[in-house]
Structure formats: C-alpha cells, structure tokens
C-alpha positions, 0 to 999 in steps of 0.5 A, a space after each residue: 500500500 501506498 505510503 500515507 501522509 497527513 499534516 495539520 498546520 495553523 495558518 492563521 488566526 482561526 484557520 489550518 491548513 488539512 493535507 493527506 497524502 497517498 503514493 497516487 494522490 493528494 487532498 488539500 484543504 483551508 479548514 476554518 475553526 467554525 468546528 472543533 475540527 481536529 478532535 472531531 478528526 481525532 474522535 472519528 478515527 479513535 471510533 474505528 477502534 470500536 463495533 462501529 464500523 463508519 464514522 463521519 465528519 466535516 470540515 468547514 471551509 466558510 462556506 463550503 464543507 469537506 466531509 470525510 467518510 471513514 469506513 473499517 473494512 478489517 484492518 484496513 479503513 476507506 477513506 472518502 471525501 465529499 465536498 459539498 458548496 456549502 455546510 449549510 446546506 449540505 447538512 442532511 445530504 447524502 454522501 453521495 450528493 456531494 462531489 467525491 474528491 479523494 479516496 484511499 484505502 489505508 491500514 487503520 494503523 498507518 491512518 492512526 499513526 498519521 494522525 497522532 504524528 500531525 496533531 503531536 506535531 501541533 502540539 509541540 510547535 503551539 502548546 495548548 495555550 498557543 493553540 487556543 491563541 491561533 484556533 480562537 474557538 478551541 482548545 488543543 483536543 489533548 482527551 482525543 489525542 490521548 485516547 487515540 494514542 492509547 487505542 493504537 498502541 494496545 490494538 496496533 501494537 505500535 512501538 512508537 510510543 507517541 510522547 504527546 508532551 508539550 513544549 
C-alpha cells in the first residue's frame, strides 16, 4: 500500500491548513475553526477502534464543507471525501450528493499513526495555550489525542510510543 501522509498546520488566526497524502494522490484543504475540527478528526478515527464500523465528519471551509467518510473494512479503513458548496446546506445530504474528491484505502494503523504524528506535531510547535491563541474557538483536543494514542498502541501494537508532551 501506498505510503500515507497527513499534516495539520495553523495558518492563521482561526484557520489550518488539512493535507493527506497517498503514493497516487493528494487532498488539500483551508479548514476554518467554525468546528472543533481536529478532535472531531481525532474522535472519528479513535471510533474505528470500536463495533462501529463508519464514522463521519466535516470540515468547514466558510462556506463550503469537506466531509470525510471513514469506513473499517478489517484492518484496513476507506477513506472518502465529499465536498459539498456549502455546510449549510449540505447538512442532511447524502454522501453521495456531494462531489467525491479523494479516496484511499489505508491500514487503520498507518491512518492512526498519521494522525497522532500531525496533531503531536501541533502540539509541540503551539502548546495548548498557543493553540487556543491561533484556533480562537478551541482548545488543543489533548482527551482525543490521548485516547487515540492509547487505542493504537494496545490494538496496533505500535512501538512508537507517541510522547504527546508539550513544549
């Protein structure tokens, strides 16, 4: 399988800028702080880990949305992004009635070890108090990413074992 990448960078007051990456193709997109988008990212991803085999978020992207379908399939999980014109309009659309602009199948363990990678990442450069400063209606998801952590190391066997400590 193709090797996954994903950042998440603040880029300005309010606003971060959401990449991932496959060996075929890439999604980049401007995501606004109108939703706690990385915990929901974060939350979403701890939540394949569980019965639950799909779990949904968006992204905001005033106005437009992004919305991810995160879909277990064993040990592997589809990632597919819709976008849709605009999030408030789209809130009781299908799937399917947006526009499909990235797929990728990944191993649950790579997926969750990105994540956990690029939100350490955050953490380390900002620290909590630097996050909430340049997020503005939010504070650094520091539960979320301790749960996910905890999930990938017991049920991934990761040796990595991702120190979330701030700077």
């Amino acid at each position: 399988m193709p090797d996954l990448q994903f950042s998440w960078e603040l880029s300005g007051s309010g606003w971060a800028t959401c990449r991932i990456a496959d060996g075929s193709s890439e999604r980049k997109d401007i995501v606004s702080y109108l939703t706690d988008a990385l915990a929901d990212l974060l939350h979403s991803v701890a939540g394949l880990y569980s019965l639950n085999s799909v779990h949904r978020f968006s992204f905001d992207l005033e106005p437009a949305e992004v919305r991810w379908v995160l879909r277990r399939l064993g040990p592997d999980v589809d990632i597919t992004i819709y976008r849709f014109p605009d999030m408030s309009a789209s809130f009781d659309a299908n799937d399917e009635a947006g526009t499909l602009v990235w797929t990728s199948t990944q191993s649950r363990s790579a997926l969750s070890h990105a994540v956990i990678e690029a939100a350490q990442s955050v953490l380390r450069l900002h620290g909590e108090e630097g996050y909430r400063a340049k997020w503005v209606q939010h504070p650094f998801p520091v539960a979320a990413l301790q749960d996910l952590r905890r999930l990938h190391i017991r049920e991934d066997a990761c040796g990595n074992l991702h120190d979330i400590s701030a700077p």
